[in-house]
C-alpha positions as CSV (number, residue, x, y, z in Angstrom):
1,X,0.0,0.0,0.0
2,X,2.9,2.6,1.1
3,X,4.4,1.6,-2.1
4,X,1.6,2.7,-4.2
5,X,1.2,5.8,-2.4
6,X,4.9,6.5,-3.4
7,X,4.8,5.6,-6.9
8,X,1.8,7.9,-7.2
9,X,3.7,10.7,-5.6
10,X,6.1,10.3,-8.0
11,X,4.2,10.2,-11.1
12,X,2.6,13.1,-10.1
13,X,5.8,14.8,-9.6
14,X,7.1,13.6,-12.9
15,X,4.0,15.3,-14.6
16,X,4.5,18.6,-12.6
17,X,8.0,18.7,-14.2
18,X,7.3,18.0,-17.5
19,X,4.6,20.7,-17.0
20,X,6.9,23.2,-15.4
21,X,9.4,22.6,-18.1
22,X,7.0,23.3,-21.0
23,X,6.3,26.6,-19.0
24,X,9.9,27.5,-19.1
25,X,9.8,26.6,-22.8
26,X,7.1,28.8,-23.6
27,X,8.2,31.8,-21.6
28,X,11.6,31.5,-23.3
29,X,10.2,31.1,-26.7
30,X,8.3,35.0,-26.1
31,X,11.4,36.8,-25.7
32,X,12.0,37.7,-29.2
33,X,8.6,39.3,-29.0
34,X,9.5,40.7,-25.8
35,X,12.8,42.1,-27.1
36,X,10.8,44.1,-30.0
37,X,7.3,45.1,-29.1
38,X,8.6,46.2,-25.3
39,X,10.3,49.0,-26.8
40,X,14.6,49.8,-26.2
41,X,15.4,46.2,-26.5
42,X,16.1,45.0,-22.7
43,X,16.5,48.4,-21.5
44,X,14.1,49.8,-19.3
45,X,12.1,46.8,-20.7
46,X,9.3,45.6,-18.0
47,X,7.8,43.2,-20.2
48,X,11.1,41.6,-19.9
49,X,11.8,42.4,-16.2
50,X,8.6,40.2,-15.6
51,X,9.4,37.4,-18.1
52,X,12.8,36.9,-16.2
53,X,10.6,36.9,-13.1
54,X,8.6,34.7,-14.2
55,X,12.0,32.2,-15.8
56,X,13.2,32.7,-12.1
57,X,9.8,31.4,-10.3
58,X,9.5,28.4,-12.6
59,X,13.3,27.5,-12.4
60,X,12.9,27.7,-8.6
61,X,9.5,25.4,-9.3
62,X,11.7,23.0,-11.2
63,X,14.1,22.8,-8.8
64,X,11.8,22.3,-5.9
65,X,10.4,19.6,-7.8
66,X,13.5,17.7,-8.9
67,X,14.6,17.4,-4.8
């Protein structure tokens, strides 16, 4: 019985990675459109302020996840 609580755990774990990861993915794949519609490349930029935010949070998910 412990055993299948544990594999459970585990699956879901593996599925909140693979989630988290297509996050990062997507947020990364934005920053071309970041770059040119937020105006002064990355410079005084804060739609790209909050997409490295956001990168930061679901790194630190990823990592919470992985331990």
């Amino acid at each position: 019985m412990k055993k299948n609580a544990e594999q459970k755990k585990l699956e879901n774990l593996e599925k909140e990675l693979e989630e988290l990861k297509k996050r990062m993915e997507k947020t990364l794949k934005k920053s071309n459109e970041i770059f040119d519609v937020g105006g002064d490349g990355w410079h005084d930029n804060p739609a790209y302020d909050m997409m490295n935010a956001d990168i930061d949070k679901i790194g630190g998910l990823i990592d919470e996840v992985k331990d």
